[in-house]
N, C-alpha and C positions, 0 to 999 in steps of 0.2 A: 674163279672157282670152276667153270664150266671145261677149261682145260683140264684143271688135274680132275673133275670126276664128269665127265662128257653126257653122263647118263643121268645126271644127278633130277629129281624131282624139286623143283623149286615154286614156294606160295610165294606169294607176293601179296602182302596186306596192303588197303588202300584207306588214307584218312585223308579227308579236304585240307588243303596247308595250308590254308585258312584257322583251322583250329588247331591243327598238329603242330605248325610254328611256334604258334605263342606258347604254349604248352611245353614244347622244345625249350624253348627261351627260359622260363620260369625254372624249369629241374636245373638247366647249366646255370644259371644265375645264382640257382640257393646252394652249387655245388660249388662254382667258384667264391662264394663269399666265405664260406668253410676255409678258403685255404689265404684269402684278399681281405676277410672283414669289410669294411664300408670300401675299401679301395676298387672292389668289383663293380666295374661300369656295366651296367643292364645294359644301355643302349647302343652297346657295339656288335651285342649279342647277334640280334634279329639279320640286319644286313648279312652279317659272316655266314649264319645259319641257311638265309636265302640261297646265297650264294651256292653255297657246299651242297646242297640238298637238291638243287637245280640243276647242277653236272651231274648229279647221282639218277636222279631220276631221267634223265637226258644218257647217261653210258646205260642202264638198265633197260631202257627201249630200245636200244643196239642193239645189246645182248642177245636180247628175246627175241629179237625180228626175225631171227632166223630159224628158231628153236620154240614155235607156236606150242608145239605138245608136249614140252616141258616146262613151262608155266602154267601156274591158276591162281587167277585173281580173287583175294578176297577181301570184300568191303570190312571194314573196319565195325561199322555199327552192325551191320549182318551177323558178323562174328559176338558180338558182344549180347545182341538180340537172342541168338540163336547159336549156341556153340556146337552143340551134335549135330544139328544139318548141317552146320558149316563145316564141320572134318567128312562127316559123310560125303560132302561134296567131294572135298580135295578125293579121297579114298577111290571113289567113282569116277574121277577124272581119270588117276593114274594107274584104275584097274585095277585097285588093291581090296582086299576083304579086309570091312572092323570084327574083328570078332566081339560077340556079347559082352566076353568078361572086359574087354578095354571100352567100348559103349559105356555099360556101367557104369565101370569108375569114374570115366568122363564125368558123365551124367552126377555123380558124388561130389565131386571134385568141382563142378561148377554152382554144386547147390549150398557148398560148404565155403567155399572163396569167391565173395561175391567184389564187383569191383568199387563196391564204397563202403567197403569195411573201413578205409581210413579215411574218411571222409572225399569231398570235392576239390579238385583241384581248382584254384582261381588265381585270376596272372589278369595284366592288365596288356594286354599288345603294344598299348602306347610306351607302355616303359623301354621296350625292348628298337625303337631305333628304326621300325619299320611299320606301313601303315596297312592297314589290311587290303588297298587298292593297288600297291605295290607287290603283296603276294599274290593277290590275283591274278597280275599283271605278268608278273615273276613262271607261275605256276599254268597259266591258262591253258597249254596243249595239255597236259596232263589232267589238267579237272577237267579237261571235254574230251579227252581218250578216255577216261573211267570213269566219267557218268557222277561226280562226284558233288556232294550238296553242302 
């Protein structure tokens, strides 16, 4: 991405993969039984997802190493706690004005689509093939480069 737009402004959201895995796990899981019925095995999910999500966050701190003032970190619950200071931020990193009227709407837009309109998501980790001392494990430079709980 950073080749074809060199200047591009890039967030970078953050969740503990501690909880973003299993989570991960559970939507592919109800997604692939949609197309596998009972055939979809849960517990091959977790390992493959470790995996793949481990090189990504691993080529992403490449990425960035070089290009500090075009990334901003944003914590996942931060965001969800706090939507308008959280773009505010991004906005003030990259030196950009919100104007009022997108403020606003923001502000509408997050009073109107709240994130448990469809209820809680609930997954069990153990289905999924992997333990949660293995994504620690997996995960560790990354949950202590961004502070993550």
């Amino acid at each position: 991405m950073l080749s074809v737009f060199p200047d591009a402004c890039v967030v970078q959201t953050h969740r503990n993969p501690v909880k973003a895995i299993p989570s991960l796990c559970s939507t592919l899981h109800m997604a692939r039984r949609m197309f596998e019925g009972d055939a979809a095995r849960a517990e091959v999910i977790g390992p493959r997802e470790c995996a793949y999500w481990s090189r990504a966050v691993e080529r992403t701190a490449k990425a960035r190493a070089n290009r500090p003032g075009q990334f901003y970190d944003v914590d996942q619950g931060q965001f969800h706690a706090d939507p308008l200071e959280t773009v505010r931020g991004i906005y003030e990193f990259f030196g950009l004005q919100l104007s009022a009227t997108a403020a606003d709407r923001m502000r509408r837009w997050a009073a109107e689509s709240p994130t448990t309109r469809h209820g809680e998501h609930r997954y069990d980790l153990a289905s999924y093939g992997v333990s949660e001392h293995e994504i620690r494990e997996t995960f560790a430079e990354y949950i202590k480069t961004h502070r993550l709980r």
